[in-house]
C-alpha positions as CSV (number, residue, x, y, z in Angstrom):
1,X,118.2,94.7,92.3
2,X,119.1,98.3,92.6
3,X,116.9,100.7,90.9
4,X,117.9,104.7,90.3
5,X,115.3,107.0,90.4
6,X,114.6,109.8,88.6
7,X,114.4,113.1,90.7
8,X,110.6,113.9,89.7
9,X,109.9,110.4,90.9
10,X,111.6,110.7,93.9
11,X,108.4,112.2,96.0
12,X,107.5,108.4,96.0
13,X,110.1,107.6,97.5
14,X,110.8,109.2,100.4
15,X,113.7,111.6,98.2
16,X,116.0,107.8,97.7
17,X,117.7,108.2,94.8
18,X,118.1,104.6,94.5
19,X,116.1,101.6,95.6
20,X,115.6,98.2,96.2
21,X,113.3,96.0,94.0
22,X,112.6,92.6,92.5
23,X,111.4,90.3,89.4
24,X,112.0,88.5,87.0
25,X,110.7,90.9,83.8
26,X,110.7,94.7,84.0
27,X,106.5,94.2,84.6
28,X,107.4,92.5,87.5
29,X,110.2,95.2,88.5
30,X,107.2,97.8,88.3
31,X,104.3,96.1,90.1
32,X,107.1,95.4,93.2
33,X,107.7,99.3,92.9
34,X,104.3,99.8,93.0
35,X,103.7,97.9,96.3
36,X,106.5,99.7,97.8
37,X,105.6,103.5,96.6
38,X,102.0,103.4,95.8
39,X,101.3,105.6,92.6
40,X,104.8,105.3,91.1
41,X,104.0,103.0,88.4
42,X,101.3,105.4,87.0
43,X,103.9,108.2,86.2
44,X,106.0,105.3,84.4
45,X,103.3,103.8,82.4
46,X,100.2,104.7,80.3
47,X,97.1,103.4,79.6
48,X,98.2,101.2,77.4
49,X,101.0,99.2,79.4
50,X,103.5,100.7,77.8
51,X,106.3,103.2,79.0
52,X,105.1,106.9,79.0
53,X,106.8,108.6,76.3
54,X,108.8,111.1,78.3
55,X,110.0,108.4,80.6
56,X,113.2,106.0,79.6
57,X,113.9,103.2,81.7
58,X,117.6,101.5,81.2
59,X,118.9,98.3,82.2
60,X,122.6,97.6,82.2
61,X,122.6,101.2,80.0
62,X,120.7,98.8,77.5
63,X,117.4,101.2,77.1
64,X,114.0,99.4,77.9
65,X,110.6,100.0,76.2
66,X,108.7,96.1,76.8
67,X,107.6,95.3,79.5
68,X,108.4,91.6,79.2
69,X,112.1,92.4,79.1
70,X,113.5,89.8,81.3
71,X,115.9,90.9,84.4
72,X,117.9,89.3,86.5
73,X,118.8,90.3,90.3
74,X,122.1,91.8,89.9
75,X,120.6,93.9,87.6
76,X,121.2,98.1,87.9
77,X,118.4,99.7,86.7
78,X,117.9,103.1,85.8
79,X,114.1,105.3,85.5
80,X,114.7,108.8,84.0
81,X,112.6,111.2,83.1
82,X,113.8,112.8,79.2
83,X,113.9,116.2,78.7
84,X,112.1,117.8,76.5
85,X,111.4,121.5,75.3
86,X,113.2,123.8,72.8
């Protein structure tokens, strides 16, 4: 499935603004991310296997916060970084 990355992200992968990935939950997504752009998946998630909080990940423009949210391969899905400041 396509994947859009955010530009802070993007030093993992070689500047691409989009990807290719695969799985079955957004877990999955991550962990293929992870073999493809090694240290990715630690600026997405904490400690805690969950989604940092300045991070929002969207599928379909549905936003994502579990892990175990199932995707499918035609699947668009979007990593962004929020913005945050005053």
């Amino acid at each position: 499935m396509k994947v859009w990355i955010a530009q802070p992200l993007r030093s993992y992968t070689q500047q691409k603004s989009h990807v290719e990935a695969a799985g079955a939950t957004l877990r999955e997504l991550l962990a293929d991310l992870e073999r493809q752009f090694p240290g990715i998946r630690f600026r997405m998630i904490d400690e805690q296997d969950r989604v940092r909080r300045h991070m929002r990940v969207f599928a379909n423009g549905a936003p994502v916060e579990d892990l175990a949210t199932p995707l499918a391969p035609g699947d668009e899905v979007h990593i962004l970084q929020a913005l945050t400041g005053g």
